[in-house]
C-alpha positions in Angstrom: 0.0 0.0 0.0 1.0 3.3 -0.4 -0.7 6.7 1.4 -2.1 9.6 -0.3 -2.9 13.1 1.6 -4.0 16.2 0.0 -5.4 19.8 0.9 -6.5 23.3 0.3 -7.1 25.2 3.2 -6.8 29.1 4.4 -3.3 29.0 5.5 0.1 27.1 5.4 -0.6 23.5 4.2 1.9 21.8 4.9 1.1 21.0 9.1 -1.7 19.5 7.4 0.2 17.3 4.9 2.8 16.5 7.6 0.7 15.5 9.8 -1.5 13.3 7.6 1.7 11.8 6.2 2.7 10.9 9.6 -0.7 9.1 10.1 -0.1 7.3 6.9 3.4 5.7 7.6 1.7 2.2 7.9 0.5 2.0 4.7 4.5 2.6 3.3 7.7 4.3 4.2 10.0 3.6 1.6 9.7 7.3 0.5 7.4 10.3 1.3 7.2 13.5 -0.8 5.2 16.8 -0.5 4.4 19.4 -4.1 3.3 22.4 -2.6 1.6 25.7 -4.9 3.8 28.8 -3.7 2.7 32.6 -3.8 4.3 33.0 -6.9 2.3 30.1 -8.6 5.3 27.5 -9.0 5.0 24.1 -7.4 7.6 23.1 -4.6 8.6 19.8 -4.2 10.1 18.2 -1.3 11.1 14.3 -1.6 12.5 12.0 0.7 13.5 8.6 1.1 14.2 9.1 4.8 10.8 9.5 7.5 8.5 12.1 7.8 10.3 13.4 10.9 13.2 14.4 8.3 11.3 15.4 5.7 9.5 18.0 8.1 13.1 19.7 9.1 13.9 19.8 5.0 10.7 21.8 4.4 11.7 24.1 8.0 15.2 24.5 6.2 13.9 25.0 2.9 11.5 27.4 4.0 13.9 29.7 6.3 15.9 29.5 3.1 13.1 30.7 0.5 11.9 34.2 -0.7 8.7 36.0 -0.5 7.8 34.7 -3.7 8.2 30.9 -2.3 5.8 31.0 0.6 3.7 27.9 0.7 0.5 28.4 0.1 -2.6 26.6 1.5 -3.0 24.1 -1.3 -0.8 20.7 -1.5 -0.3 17.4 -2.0 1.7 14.6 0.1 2.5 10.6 -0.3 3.8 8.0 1.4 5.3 4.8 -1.1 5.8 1.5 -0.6 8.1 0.6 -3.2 6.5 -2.1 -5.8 7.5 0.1 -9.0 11.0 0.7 -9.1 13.5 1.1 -6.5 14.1 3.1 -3.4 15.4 6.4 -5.0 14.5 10.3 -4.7 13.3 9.9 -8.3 11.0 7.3 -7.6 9.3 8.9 -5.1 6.2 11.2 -5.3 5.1 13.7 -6.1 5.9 13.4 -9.7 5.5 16.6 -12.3 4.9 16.4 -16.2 7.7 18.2 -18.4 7.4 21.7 -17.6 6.3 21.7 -13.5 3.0 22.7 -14.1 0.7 19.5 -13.2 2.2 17.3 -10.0 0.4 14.0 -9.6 0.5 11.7 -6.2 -0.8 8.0 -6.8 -1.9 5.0 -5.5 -2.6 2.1 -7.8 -0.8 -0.4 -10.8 -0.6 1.4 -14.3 -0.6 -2.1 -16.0 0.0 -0.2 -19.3 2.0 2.2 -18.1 5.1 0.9 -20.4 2.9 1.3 -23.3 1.7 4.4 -22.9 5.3 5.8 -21.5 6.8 5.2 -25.0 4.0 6.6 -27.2 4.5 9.6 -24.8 8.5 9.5 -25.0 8.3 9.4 -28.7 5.8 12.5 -28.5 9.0 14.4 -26.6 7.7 14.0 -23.2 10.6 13.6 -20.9 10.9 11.1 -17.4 12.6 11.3 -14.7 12.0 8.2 -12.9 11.3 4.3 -13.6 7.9 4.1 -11.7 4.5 3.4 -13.5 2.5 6.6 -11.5 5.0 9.3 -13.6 2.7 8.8 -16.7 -0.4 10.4 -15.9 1.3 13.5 -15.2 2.3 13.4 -18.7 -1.0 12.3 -19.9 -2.5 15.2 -17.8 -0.1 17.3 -19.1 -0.9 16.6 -23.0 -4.9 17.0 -22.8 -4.1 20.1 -20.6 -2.1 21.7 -24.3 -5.9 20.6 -26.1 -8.3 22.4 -23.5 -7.3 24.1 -20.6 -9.9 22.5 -18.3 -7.8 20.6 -15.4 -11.2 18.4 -14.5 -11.4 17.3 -18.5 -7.6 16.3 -19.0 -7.9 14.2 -15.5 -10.6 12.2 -17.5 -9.0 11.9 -20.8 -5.6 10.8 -19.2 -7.4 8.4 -17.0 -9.5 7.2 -19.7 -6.6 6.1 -20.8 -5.2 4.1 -18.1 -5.6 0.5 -17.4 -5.1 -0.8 -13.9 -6.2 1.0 -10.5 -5.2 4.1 -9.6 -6.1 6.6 -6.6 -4.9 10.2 -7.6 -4.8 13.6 -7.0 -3.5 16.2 -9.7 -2.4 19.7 -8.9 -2.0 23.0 -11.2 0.7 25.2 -10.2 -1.0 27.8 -12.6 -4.3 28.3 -10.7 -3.9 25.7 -7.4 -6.8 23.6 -9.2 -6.9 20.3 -7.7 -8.7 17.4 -9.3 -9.0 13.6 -7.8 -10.0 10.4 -9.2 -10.5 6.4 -8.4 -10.4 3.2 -9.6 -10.1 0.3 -7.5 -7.9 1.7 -5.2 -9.2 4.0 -1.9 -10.0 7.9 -1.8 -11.7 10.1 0.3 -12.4 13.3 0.1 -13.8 15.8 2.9 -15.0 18.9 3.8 -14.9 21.0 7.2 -14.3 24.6 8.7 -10.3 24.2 8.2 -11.2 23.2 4.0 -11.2 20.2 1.8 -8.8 17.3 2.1 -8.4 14.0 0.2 -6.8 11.2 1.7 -6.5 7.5 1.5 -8.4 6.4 4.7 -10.5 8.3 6.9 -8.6 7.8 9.8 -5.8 10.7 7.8 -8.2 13.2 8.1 -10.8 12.4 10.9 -9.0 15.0 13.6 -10.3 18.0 11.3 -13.5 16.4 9.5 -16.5 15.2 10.8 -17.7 13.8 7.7 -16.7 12.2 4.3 -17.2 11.0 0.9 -15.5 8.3 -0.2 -15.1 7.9 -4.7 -16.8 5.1 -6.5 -14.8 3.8 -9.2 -14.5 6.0 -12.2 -15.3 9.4 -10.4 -13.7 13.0 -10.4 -13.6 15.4 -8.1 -12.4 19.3 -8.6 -11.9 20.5 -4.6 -12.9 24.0 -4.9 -15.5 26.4 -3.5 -18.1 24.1 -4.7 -17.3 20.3 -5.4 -17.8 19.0 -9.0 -18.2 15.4 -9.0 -18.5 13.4 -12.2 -18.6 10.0 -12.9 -17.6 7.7 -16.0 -17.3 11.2 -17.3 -20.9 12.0 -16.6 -21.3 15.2 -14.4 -23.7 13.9 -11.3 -24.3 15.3 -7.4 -22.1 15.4 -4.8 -23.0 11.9 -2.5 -24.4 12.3 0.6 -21.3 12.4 3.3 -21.3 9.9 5.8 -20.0 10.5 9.8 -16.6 10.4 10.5 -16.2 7.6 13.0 -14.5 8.7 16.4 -12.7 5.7 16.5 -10.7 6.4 12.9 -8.9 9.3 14.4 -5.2 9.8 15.1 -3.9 7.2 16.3 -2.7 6.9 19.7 0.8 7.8 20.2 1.0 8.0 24.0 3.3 4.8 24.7 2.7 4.6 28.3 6.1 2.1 29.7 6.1 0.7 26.9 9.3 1.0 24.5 7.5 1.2 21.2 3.8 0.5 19.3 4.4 -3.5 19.0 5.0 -4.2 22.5 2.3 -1.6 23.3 -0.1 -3.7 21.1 1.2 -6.9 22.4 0.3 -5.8 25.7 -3.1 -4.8 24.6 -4.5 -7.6 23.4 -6.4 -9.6 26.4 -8.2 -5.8 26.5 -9.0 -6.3 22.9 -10.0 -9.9 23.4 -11.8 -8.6 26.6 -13.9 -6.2 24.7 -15.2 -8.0 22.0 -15.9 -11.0 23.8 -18.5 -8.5 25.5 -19.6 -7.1 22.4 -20.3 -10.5 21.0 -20.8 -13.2 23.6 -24.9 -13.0 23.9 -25.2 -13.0 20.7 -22.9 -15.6 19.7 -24.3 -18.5 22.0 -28.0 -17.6 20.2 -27.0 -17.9 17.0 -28.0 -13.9 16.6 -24.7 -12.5 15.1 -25.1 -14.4 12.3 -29.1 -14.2 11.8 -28.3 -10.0 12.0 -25.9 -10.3 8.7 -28.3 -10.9 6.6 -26.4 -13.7 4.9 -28.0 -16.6 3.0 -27.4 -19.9 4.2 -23.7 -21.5 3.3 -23.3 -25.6 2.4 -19.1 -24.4 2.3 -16.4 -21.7 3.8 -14.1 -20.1 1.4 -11.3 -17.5 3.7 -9.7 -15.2 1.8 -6.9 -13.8 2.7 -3.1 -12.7 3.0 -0.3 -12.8 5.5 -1.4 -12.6 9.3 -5.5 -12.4 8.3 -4.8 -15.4 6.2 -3.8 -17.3 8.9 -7.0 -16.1 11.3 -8.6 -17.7 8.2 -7.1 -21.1 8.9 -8.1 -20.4 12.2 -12.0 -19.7 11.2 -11.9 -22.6 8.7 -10.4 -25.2 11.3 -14.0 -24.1 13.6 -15.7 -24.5 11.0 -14.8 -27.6 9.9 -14.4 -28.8 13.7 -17.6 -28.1 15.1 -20.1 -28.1 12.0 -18.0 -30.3 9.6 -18.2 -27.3 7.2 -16.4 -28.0 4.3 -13.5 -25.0 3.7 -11.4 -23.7 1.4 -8.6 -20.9 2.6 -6.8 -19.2 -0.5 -4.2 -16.7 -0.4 -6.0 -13.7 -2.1 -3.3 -13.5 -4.7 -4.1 -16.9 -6.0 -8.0 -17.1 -6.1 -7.6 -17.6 -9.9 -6.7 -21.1 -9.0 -9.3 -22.5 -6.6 -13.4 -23.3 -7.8 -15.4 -22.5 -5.4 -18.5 -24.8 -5.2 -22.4 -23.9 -4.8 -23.6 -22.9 -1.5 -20.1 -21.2 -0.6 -19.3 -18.3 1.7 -16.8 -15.7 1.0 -15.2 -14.7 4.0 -13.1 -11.7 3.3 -10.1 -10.6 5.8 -8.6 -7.3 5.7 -6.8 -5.3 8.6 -7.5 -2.3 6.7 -10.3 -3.5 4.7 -7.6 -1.8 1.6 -5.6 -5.0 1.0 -5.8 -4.4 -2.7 -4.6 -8.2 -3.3 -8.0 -9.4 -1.2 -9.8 -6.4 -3.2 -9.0 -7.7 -6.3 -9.6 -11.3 -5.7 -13.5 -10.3 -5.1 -13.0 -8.7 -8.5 -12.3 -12.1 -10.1 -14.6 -13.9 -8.3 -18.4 -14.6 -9.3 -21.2 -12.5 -7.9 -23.5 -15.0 -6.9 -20.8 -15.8 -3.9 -22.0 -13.9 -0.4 -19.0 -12.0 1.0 -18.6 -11.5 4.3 -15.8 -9.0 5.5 -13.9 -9.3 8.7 -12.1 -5.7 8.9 -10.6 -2.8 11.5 -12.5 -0.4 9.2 -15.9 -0.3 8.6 -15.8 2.5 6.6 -12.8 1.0 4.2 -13.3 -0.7 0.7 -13.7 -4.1 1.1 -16.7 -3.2 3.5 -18.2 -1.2 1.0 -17.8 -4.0 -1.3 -18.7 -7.0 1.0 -22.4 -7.9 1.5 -22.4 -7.9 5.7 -19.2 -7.0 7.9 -17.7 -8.1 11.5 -15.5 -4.9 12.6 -13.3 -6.6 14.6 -12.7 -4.0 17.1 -8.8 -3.9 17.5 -8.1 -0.4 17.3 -5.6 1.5 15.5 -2.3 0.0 15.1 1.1 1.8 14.8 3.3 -1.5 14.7 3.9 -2.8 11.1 3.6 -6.4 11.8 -0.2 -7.4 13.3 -0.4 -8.3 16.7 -3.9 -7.4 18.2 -5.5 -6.9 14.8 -4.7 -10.8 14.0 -5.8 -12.2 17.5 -9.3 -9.9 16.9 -9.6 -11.3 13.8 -9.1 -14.7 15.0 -12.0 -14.5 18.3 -14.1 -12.1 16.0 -14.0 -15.1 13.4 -15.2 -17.7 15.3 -17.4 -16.7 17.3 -19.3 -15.1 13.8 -18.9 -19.2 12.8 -20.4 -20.4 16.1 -23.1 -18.1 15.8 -23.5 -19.6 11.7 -23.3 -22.9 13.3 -26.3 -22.0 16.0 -28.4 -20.2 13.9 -28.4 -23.3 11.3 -28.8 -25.8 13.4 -25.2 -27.7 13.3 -24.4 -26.7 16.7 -26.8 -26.6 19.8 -27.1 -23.6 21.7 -25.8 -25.1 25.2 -22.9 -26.6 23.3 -22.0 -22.7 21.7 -22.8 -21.3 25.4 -19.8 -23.4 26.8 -17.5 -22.7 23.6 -18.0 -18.9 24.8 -17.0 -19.5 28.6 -14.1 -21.1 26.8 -13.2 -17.9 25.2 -14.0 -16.1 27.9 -11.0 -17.5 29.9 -8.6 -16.3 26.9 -8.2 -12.8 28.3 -6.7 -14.1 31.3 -5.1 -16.7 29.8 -2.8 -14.5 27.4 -2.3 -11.8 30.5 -0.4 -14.9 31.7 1.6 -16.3 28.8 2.9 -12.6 28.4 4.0 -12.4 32.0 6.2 -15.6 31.7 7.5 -14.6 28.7 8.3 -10.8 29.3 10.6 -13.3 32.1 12.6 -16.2 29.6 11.9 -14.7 26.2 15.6 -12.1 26.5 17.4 -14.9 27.0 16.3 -17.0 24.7 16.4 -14.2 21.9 19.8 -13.8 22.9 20.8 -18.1 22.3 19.8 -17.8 19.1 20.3 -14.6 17.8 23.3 -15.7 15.1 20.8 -18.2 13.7 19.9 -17.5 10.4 16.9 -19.1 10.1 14.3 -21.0 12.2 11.4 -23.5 11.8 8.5 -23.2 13.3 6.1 -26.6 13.5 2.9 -27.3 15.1 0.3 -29.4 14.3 -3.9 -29.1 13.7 -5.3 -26.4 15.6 -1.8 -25.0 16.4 -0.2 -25.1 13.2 -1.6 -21.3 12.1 0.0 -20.2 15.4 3.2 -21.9 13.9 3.0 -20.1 10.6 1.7 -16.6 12.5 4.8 -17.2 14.8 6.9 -17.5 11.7 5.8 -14.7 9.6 6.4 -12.0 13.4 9.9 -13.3 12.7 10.5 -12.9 9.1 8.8 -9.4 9.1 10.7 -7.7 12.0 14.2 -9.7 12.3 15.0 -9.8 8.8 15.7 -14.0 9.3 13.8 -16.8 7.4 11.6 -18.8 9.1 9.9 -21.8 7.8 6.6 -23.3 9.1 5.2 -26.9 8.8 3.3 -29.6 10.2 5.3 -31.8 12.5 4.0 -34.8 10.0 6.5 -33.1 7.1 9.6 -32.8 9.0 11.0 -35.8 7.9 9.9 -35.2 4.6 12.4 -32.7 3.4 12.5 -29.8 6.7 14.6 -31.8 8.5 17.6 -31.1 5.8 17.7 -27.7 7.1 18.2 -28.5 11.1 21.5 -28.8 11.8 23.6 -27.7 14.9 21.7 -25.1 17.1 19.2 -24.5 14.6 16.1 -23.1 16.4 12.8 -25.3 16.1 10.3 -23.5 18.0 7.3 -26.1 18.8 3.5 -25.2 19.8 2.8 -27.9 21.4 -0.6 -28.5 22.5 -0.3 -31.6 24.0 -0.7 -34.3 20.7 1.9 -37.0 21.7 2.9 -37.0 17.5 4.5 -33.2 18.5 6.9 -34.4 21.4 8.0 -37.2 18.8 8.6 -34.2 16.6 10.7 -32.3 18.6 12.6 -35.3 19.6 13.4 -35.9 16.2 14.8 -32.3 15.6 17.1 -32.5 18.8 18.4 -35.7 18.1 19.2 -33.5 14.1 20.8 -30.8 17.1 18.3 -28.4 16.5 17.6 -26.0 19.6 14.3 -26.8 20.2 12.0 -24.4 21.8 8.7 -25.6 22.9 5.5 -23.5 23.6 3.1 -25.0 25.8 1.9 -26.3 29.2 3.8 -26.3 32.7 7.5 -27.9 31.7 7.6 -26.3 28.2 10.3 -23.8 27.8 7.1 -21.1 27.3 4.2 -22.8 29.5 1.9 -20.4 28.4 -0.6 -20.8 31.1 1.5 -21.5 34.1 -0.2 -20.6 36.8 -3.6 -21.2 36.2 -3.8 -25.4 35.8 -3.2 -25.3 39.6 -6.2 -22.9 40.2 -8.6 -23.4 37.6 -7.8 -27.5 36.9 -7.4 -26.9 33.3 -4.2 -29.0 31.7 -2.4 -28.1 28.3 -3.4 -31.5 26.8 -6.5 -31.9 27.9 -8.5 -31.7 24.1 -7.7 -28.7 22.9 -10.1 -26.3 21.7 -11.5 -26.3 18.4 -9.5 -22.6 17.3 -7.0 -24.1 18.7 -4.1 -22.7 21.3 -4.8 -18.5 20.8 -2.6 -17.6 23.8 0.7 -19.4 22.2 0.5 -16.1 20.0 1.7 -13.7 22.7 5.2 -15.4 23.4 5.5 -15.9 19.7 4.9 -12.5 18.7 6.8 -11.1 21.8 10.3 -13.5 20.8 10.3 -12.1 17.5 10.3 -8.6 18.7 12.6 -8.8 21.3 15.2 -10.7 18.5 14.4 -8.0 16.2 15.8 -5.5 19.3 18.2 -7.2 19.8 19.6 -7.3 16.1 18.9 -3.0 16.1 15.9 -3.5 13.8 12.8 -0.9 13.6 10.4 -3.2 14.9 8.0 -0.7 14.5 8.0 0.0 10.6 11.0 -2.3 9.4 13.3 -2.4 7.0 14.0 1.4 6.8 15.8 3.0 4.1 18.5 6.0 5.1 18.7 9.6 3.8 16.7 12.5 1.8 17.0 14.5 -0.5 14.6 17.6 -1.4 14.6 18.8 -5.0 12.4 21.7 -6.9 12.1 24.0 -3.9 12.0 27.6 -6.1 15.3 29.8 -5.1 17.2 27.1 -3.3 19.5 24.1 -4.4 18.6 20.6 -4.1 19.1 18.8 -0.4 20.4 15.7 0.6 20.1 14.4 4.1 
């Protein structure tokens, strides 16, 4: 994902970028950029392949530096990039201009003939200056701009052009028109006493708007006194604007003790469990969550997915199948071409962001006449507005990268929707679904727990194997997505692969890669085939870490058998062992510490540079 934020207001506009940029770091950090109109009707453009916070003291220095004549003015246009189009360069970042500075174009989105339409354009004369996909419409913009003078028409010629998705927002130094457009890919736009502002997600721009419109594909929108709004090319009223929800604004950057966002969000989550297990635990054990969707009756599960939702999907299938004997299919989003889903199947969409554009375009390519279901943070996001019912799941805003909370909402917001399904159709009986929730109702305390024993033994054992490159991570039934979630924590903030599998496929190709002090971490739930497992990996001299009851190297709920009489291996529940998350997440943070990574947004390139300010030379940083 990449972030897009945009304004015209009375005064300087570039708090307001900055600080919506800021609130857009998630969605990509490779590079940020700001083109801003100045009094004397030139564009300045500030690029950086460093953070916000350094792009902030170029603009201070640049100003300070500036004439009269280059005073900001109260109209702009900021990104954020994620690098998926060329590399990590100053040239590669947004904003990007067309040939002669006038029209500077931020974007969101694939060109998928961008290489086709950048030679046509290169053989017209046009000149560009980077390798990305986005620098064409400027061009394009930029040609039907030499034709008519109207910015709104050459937005629509240029993206008539285009094939792909785009979000965009096009500015003309000349007059400080701005013009936005959408196709399958996220906009906003809003309106409040400070002026109009576009933005990616709501949550950019819900400190100063109490209300917004989000674009349907094919719309453009001129911000100006008065809104013109066309779509397909078709002039039509402005939508109605829908409430800003209070819970989509700024995020919370108060860490309290803790050291940064991920362990702030680790520590969170028996709240978060807490809270939606009191949303949703009447109405699960009645079957009344599910009757409320609105959904048609399913004969089959289909999760779709990617990353840390996709496994919560495995988690939601493995209930499914468990309790109801659903049949399930779970399909990484970027390869629903290959799966057929049968009659009678539910969709079950999960999104963080509800902007995942690889699970947005897998509903693209998938028949109509298959209900969706969305599992999302945001209500108000895409895939909501595409899905036919939606489950917020309730986790709050995340600053960490890497899902901790979000996933374990996802996972209890999951199943109890499918114990509710199961209720409601008659597959599960009501008393049976009323102990399932006391079950989960023990969770909260249960990963206050596991986090307390390992906030004790997880530094030392980051430190044992801290030179490993790699790790494998096994498990087996209902712990085997734990495995793959535990895997994937390490692999997104230490920089080290980490492989998961069932214990079953060790010795069927795995076991090649353990060799002397190679880490094996183990959720072990009890199954007899798992100690066998990690047996078989120490006697390879693999260091074996196991995660489970009183004995384990992470006994997860120590403490509590002795009170409550619940045992590790007694038969484990049907989502399977939720709390082994919290050590799992918390060991692959405290390695990525103690290796001097960013565990909150990782892999971070260094230095800036700021080009195109009027009256000053270019900066590096």
């Amino acid at each position: 994902m990449c972030g897009i934020i945009a304004a015209r207001v009375s005064d300087d506009v570039t708090p307001f970028l900055l600080d919506g940029l800021e609130r857009l770091e998630y969605r990509g950090y490779d590079s940020v950029g700001v083109a801003v109109r100045t009094a004397a009707g030139r564009i300045a453009t500030v690029r950086s392949v460093s953070r916000v916070a350094d792009l902030r003291a170029d603009l201070a220095a640049l100003a300070a530096a500036g004439a009269p004549a280059d005073a900001v003015t109260g109209v702009g246009i900021g990104h954020t990039r994620w690098a998926t189009c060329g590399t990590v360069r100053e040239e590669n970042a947004h904003p990007h201009t067309d040939c002669s500075g006038r029209v500077s174009v931020v974007h969101n989105g694939t060109i998928d003939n961008a290489a086709t339409l950048r030679t046509t354009l290169e053989r017209q004369g046009h000149v560009f200056r980077s390798e990305v996909d986005s620098e064409v419409i400027g061009h394009l913009v930029e040609r039907a701009l030499r034709v008519d003078p109207d910015l709104v028409l050459a937005v629509q010629i240029a993206t008539a052009q285009l094939r792909g998705s785009w979000a965009i927002v096009v500015l003309d130094a000349r007059d400080g028109r701005m013009v936005a457009a959408a196709h399958r890919s996220p906009l906003v736009v809003a309106r409040s006493a400070r002026g109009d502002f576009v933005a990616s997600d709501v949550g950019t721009i819900a400190a100063w708007c109490e209300t917004f419109v989000p674009l349907r594909d094919g719309d453009v929108v001129e911000l100006g006194e008065a809104w013109s709004w066309s779509s397909e090319g078709i002039a039509v009223p402005v939508p109605f604007p829908t409430a800003t929800p209070f819970a989509a604004s700024a995020l919370d950057v108060d860490l309290g003790d803790h050291p940064d966002h991920t362990a702030k969000e680790i520590a969170e989550q028996p709240g978060v469990v807490a809270d939606v297990l009191d949303r949703v635990r009447r109405r699960t054990a009645d079957g009344s969550t599910w009757t409320g969707l609105g959904l048609p009756a399913f004969e089959r599960l289909a999760v779709v997915a990617c990353g840390s939702s996709l496994h919560a999907g495995q988690v939601v299938a493995g209930t499914a199948r468990t309790l109801g004997g659903v049949p399930t299919d779970v399909v990484p989003a970027s390869e629903v071409d290959q799966v057929v889903l049968g009659p009678g199947t539910l969709v079950v969409a999960i999104s963080q962001s509800g902007e995942t554009a690889d699970v947005l375009r897998a509903l693209d390519r998938l028949d109509d006449r298959f209900p969706v279901l969305a599992l999302t943070n945001d209500v108000h996001s895409s895939l909501a507005r595409r899905a036919d019912a939606v489950l917020d799941c309730h986790a709050g805003p995340e600053g960490g990268l890497a899902a901790t909370k979000s996933f374990t909402a996802q996972v209890v917001v999951g199943v109890t929707a499918v114990v509710s399904a199961l209720v409601a159709s008659g597959r599960l009986e009501p008393t049976r679904a009323a102990a399932l929730v006391d079950e989960l109702s023990e969770l909260p305390e249960r990963m206050a727990a596991a986090a307390v024993v390992a906030a004790e033994r997880v530094p030392l054992l980051a430190a044992t194997v801290r030179d490993a490159p790699g790790s494998l991570f096994v498990g087996r039934g209902p712990g085997l997505p734990y495995a793959a979630e535990g895997a994937l924590k390490l692999e997104e903030l230490a920089y080290r692969w980490a492989r998961s599998c069932a214990v079953g496929e060790l010795g069927h190709g795995p076991l090649a890669l353990v060799d002397e002090g190679t880490p094996v971490v183990v959720v072990d739930h009890g199954d007899p085939r798992i100690t066998s497992a990690a047996a078989e990996a120490r006697a390879r001299g693999g260091f074996v870490v196991t995660i489970g009851g009183v004995g384990s190297d992470l006994p997860v709920i120590a403490g509590r058998a002795e009170a409550t009489g619940l045992a590790w291996g007694r038969s484990v529940a049907p989502w399977g062992p939720i709390e082994a998350v919290v050590p799992l997440q918390m060991l692959a943070r405290e390695l990525a510490v103690q290796l001097g990574c960013a565990v909150d947004k990782p892999r971070v390139p260094v230095g800036s540079m700021a080009v195109g300010w009027p009256g000053t030379r270019s900066a590096t940083g």
